[in-house]
N, C-alpha and C positions, 0 to 999 in steps of 0.2 A: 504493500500500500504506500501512498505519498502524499495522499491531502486525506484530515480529518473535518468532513464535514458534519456542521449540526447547525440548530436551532435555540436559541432561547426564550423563553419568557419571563417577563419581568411582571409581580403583581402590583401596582401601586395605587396606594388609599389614600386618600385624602391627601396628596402630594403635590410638589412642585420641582422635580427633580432636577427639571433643566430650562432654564429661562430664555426665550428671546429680547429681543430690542425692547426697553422698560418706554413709555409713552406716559411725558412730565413727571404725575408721582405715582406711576401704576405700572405695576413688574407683569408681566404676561407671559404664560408660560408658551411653549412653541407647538404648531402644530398645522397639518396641514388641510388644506380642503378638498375633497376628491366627491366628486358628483355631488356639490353644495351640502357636503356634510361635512361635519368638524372631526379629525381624526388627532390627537395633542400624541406628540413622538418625544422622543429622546434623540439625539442624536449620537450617531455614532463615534464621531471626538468626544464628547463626554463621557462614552462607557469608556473608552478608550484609558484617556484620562484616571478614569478610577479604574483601571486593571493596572495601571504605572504605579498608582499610588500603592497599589495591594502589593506589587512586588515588591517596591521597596520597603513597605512592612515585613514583607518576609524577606528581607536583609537584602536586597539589591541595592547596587551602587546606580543610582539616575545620573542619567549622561548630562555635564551640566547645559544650562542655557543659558545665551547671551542675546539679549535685545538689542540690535544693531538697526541705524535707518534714521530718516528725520521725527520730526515732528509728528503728535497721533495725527492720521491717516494720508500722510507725506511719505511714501515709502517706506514704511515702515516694517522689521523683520526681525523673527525671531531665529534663534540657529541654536539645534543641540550643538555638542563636540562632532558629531558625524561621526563616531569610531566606531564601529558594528561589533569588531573585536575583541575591545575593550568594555563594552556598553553592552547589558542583554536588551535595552528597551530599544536602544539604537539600532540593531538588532534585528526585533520581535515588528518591531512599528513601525520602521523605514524614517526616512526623513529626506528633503531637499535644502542642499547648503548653497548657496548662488556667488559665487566667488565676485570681490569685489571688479569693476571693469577697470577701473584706473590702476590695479594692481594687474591687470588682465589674468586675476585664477580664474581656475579651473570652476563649472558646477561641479558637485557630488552629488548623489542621491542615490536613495536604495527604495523599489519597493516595499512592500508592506508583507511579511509571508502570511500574518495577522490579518486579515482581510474581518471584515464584520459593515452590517449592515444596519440601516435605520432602523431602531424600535418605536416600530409603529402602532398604535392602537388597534384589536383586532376589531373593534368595530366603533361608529360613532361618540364621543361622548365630548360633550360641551362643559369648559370650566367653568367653575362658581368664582366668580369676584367676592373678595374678602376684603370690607373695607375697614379699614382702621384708625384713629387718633391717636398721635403724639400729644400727651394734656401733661405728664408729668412735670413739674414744678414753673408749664410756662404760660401766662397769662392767655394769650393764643394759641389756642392749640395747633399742632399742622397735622395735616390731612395726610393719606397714603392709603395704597390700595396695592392688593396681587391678587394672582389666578391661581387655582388649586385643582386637581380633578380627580377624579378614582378610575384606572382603566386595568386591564393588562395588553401588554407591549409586546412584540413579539418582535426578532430577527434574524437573519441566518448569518451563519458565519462558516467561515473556511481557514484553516491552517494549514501550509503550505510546507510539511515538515522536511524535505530535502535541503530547501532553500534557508531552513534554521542553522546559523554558521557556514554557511556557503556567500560566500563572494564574488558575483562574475566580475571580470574586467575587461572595457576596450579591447579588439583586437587594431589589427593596423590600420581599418576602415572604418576605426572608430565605432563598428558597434561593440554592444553590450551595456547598453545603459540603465540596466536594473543597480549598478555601481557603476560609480566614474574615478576607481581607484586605480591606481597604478601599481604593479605587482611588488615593485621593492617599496613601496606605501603600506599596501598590507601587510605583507612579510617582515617589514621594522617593525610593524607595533607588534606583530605578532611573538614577535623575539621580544621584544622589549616588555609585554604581557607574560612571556613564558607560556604561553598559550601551543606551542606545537604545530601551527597551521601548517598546510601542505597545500602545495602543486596539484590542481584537477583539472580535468574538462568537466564541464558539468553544462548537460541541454546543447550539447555544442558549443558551447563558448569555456574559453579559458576563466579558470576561476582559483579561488583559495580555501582553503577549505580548514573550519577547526576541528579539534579530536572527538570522537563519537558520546564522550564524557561528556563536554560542556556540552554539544548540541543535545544532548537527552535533558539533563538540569534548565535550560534553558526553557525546552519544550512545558518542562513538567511545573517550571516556575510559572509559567503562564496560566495553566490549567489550575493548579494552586492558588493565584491570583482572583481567578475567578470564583471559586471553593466559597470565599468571603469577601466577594463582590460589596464594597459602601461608597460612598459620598454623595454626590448633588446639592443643589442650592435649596434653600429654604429650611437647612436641619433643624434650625429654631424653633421653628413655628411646626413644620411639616415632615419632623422625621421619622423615617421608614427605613424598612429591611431593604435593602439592594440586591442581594441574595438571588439568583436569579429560583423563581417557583418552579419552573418544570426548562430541562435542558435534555435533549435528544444527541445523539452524536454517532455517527458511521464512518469506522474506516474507507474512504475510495482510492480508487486507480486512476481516476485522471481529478480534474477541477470540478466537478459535475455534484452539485449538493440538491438529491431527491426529495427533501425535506420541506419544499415552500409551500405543497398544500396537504400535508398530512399534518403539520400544528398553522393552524389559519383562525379565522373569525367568520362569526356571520351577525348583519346586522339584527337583534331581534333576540338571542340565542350566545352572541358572543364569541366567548374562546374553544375552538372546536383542536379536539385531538384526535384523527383518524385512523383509528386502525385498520381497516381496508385499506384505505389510500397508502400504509405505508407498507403493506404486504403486496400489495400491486407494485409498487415500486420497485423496493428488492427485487421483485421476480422478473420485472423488465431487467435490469440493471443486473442479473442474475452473473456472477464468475467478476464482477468488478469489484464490489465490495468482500469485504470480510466480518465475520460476526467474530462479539455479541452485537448488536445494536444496544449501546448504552444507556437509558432514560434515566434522569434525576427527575423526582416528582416529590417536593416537599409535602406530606404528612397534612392534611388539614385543605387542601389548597385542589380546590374542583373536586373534590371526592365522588359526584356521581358521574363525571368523564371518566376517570379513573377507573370506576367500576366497569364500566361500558368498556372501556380501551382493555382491561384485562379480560374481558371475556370473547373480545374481538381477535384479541392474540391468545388465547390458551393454548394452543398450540408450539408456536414459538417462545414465548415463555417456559413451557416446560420443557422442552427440549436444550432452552438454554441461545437461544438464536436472537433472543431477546433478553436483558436483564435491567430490572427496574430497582433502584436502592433511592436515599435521599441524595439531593445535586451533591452536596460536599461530598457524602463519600463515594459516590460515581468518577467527580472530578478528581480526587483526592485518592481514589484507587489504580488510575488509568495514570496518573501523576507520578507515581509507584510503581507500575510498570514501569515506564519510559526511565524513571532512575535507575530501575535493576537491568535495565539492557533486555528486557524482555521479549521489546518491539521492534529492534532497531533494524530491522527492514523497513520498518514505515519510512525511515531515514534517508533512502531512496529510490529513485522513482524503478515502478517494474519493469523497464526497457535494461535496465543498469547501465546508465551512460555517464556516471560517473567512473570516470579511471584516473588514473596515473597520468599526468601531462609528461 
């Protein structure tokens, strides 16, 4: 296998996890309009955001940032270090470094192997304005207002685990632009990290590549991160479990995530979890994937989908082709793999076109 794809959902009550553009004294949360009905998302740089944050709770070094540029909204820019090497978020979550022109550098950039998608509401719902007064100790009070809403958010995501400490570089026609590292660029840090990198091809293009060690740790940092999914804005007022409530996940063979209408919505009915739909699937998709198909489903949270979805799969469930535990310890098992070297095929893709440059 080479990509782990899945699904999350997030349940949020009476929250405001992630804000857009505030309008004078009134904070509005984001969201979008799809056939003149209100759908309120989250966006994907903010799960993002707090999966950075989880790792470095569990001891990762964040790659630092420097805000470089004029004036707010004069060119303005932010830049990690760019060290992929060095850095797991740099890493895990790609970045773009835009070299200054009057110095004429170089760009750098690295895709994302982390790919994830907008959490979206799975079906309509409209926030409540929350109006409030500032009165304490001021003659005039001042006025203020936010959005709040109750939904669950759903979105897929894809991990791209070959390309977890993998490097391509330029070749002499200047492709390879998932990086724009120069090989004795990688290779210094890589010495200078004590990191062990190596000489690959990888996808056809020349690359670098670090030890089977860090890229499993890395992997599993990530899933672990996830485990104990927090933050968003409004914690004051509107704090909630981030936690994702139900996470789905499939080993594949290529890019291909079957998952976007087996966890869906409907308007009326809500958060729908299909089990047909996901046993159709497999079976198209049949010699690509590899079982178990993994489901985290917190304890308490849709219990008559639940019931429904396990009677839909009894079969695959017992046999084992499916397994359902709570999100942490689904994530947090599979996290345990990847450190004991369990998986580490997943590590590269099933053609094996990683070799020896």
């Amino acid at each position: 296998m080479a990509y782990l794809a899945g699904k999350m959902v997030l349940a949020v009550e009476a929250g405001a996890p992630n804000n857009g553009k505030g309008e004078e004294t009134k904070a509005r949360v984001k969201f979008a309009r799809i056939r003149g009905r209100h759908y309120p998302y989250i966006s994907a740089q903010a799960v993002r955001r707090w999966t950075r944050d989880g790792m470095v709770e569990l001891g990762a070094v964040p790659s630092p940032v420097t805000r470089v540029g004029k004036a707010q909204n004069k060119a303005q820019k932010a830049n990690t270090q760019a060290d992929p090497v060095r850095y797991a978020d740099d890493d895990l979550f790609g970045y773009m470094k835009a070299g200054a022109k009057k110095d004429d550098a170089a760009t750098t950039l690295r895709d994302s192997p982390f790919m994830l998608g907008t959490l979206m509401s799975v079906e309509p719902a409209y926030p409540t304005e929350d109006f409030g007064v500032m009165s304490r100790g001021v003659t005039e009070p001042v006025l203020h207002g936010h959005e709040f809403y109750t939904a669950d958010l759903a979105a897929p995501f894809l991990l791209d685990l070959p390309r977890i400490g993998t490097f391509t570089l330029p070749d002499a026609n200047g492709v390879g632009r998932p990086n724009y590292l120069t090989q004795e660029q990688a290779l210094a840090v890589a010495d200078a990290a004590a990191a062990g990198a190596t000489s690959v091809r990888f996808r056809d293009q020349p690359a670098v590549r670090l030890p089977i060690e860090e890229r499993r740790n890395r992997a599993a940092l990530l899933l672990e991160a996830l485990a104990h999914l927090s933050g968003g804005a409004k914690q004051a007022l509107h704090y909630g479990d981030r936690v994702p409530a139900l996470v789905v996940m499939v080993p594949f063979k290529g890019g291909i995530n079957p998952l976007a209408h087996c966890v869906d919505g409907q308007e009326g009915t809500g958060l729908r979890v299909r089990g047909e739909v996901l046993r159709k699937e497999l079976k198209a998709w049949e010699g690509e994937w590899e079982a178990p198909v993994r489901i985290g489903w917190r304890p308490g949270f849709r219990d008559d989908l639940r019931e429904d979805f396990e009677k839909e799969c009894a079969t695959e469930l017992a046999e084992g082709t499916i397994v359902i535990d709570h999100p942490r310890t689904i994530l947090r098992g599979l996290a345990a793999e990847l450190r004991e070297g369990q998986l580490d095929g997943w590590f590269d893709d099933p053609t094996r076109d990683v070799r020896e440059a």
